[in-house]
TORKEVO-530815 format. One record per residue (C-alpha): x, y, z; residue in one letter. Coordinates in steps of 0.25 Angstrom, whole numbers. Layout:
      x      y      z  residuo
      X      Y      Z        a
...
//
This chain:
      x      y      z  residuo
    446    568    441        x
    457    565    433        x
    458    578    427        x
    457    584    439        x
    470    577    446        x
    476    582    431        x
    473    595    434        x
    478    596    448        x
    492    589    446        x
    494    599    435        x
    492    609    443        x
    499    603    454        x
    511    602    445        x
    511    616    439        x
    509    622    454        x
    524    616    457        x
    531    620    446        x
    531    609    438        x
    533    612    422        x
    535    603    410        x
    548    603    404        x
    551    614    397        x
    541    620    401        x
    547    629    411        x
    551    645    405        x
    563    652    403        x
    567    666    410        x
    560    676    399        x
    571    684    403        x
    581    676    396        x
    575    672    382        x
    590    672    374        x
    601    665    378        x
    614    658    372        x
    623    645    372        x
    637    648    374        x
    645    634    374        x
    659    630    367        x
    660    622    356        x
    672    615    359        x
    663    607    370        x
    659    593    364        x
    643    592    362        x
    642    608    368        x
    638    614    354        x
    626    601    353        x
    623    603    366        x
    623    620    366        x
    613    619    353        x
    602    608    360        x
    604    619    373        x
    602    630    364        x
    589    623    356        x
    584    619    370        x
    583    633    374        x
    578    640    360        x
    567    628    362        x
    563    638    375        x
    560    649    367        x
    575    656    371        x
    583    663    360        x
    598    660    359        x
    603    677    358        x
    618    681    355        x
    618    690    368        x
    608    684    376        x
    604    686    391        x
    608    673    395        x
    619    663    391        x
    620    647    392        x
    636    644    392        x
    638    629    389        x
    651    627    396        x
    653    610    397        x
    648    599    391        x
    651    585    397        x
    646    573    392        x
    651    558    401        x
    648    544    398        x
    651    535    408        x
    649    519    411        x
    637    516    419        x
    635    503    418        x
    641    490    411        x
    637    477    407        x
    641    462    408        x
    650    463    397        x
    659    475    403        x
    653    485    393        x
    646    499    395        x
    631    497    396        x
    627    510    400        x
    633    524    401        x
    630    537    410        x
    631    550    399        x
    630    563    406        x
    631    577    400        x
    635    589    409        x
    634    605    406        x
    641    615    411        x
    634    627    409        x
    633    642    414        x
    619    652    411        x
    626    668    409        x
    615    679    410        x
    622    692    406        x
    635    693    416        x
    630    683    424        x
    633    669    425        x
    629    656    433        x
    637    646    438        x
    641    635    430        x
    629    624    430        x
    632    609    426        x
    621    600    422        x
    623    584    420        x
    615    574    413        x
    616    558    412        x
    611    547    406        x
    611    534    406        x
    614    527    394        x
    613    509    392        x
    615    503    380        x
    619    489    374        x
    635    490    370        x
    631    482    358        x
    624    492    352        x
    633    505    351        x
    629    512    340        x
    615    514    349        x
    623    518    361        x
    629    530    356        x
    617    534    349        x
    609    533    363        x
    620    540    370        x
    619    552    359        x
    604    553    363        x
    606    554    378        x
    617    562    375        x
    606    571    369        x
    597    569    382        x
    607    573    391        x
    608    584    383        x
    594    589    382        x
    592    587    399        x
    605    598    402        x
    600    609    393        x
    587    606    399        x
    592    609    412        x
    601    618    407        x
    591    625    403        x
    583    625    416        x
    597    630    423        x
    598    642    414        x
    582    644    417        x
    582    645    432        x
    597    651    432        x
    590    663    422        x
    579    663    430        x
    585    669    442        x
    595    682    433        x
    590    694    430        x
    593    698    415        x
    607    704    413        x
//
């Protein structure tokens, strides 16, 4: 019986389009792509290079003169107060990182797409060392969830032009 109602909720799941992550396809129509981004953008070229290695991860090819072009054009990270304790000292910070990004496929180009991410971060202010070692790791995290849905943005925007 219990492999039964196994059997039907996956089926179930797959019939409404439910996939793992990363378990969805790219275009096959678009197999080589490239990064262009300026340097002169703190954390772009970190950022460009986990983007980059995300996507090879997909099987994609960066090409010189590909078919399609990612074009980094902001990079914003904020941290910001959220809440503070008895003694009048930050206890815990919001970090947010925002992309500005634009997909162009041959002569054509998309509009200008901004993605966010934010994270909470809490610490004990007597341990600061920790802090910024925590914060570097979200920083991180926040960084791996926007290519991810970078990466979903370029999909269904690729999905939807023909090849130049």
């Amino acid at each position: 019986m219990r492999q039964l109602a196994l059997l039907w909720l996956v089926f179930s799941l797959s019939g409404c389009g439910f996939q793992l992550q990363g378990s969805h396809r790219w275009p096959e129509q678009w197999p080589g792509y490239n990064i262009e981004y300026s340097m002169r953008v703190p954390g772009m070229h970190a950022f460009a290079r986990q983007l980059d290695a995300s996507l090879q991860t997909r099987g994609l090819k960066p090409e010189m003169s590909p078919a399609f072009r990612l074009k980094l054009l902001d990079l914003r990270d904020s941290k910001v107060v959220a809440a503070i304790g008895g003694d009048g000292k930050a206890v815990e910070y919001e970090l947010r990182r925002s992309v500005d990004f634009q997909i162009l496929a041959g002569d054509q180009r998309s509009a200008v797409f901004t993605l966010s991410e934010d994270l909470r971060l809490s610490f004990d202010p007597s341990q600061v060392l920790a802090k910024d070692v925590e914060e570097a790791r979200l920083r991180q995290a926040l960084s791996r969830d926007l290519i991810e849905l970078m990466i979903l943005r370029a999909e269904s925007e690729l999905r939807t032009r023909e090849l130049p």
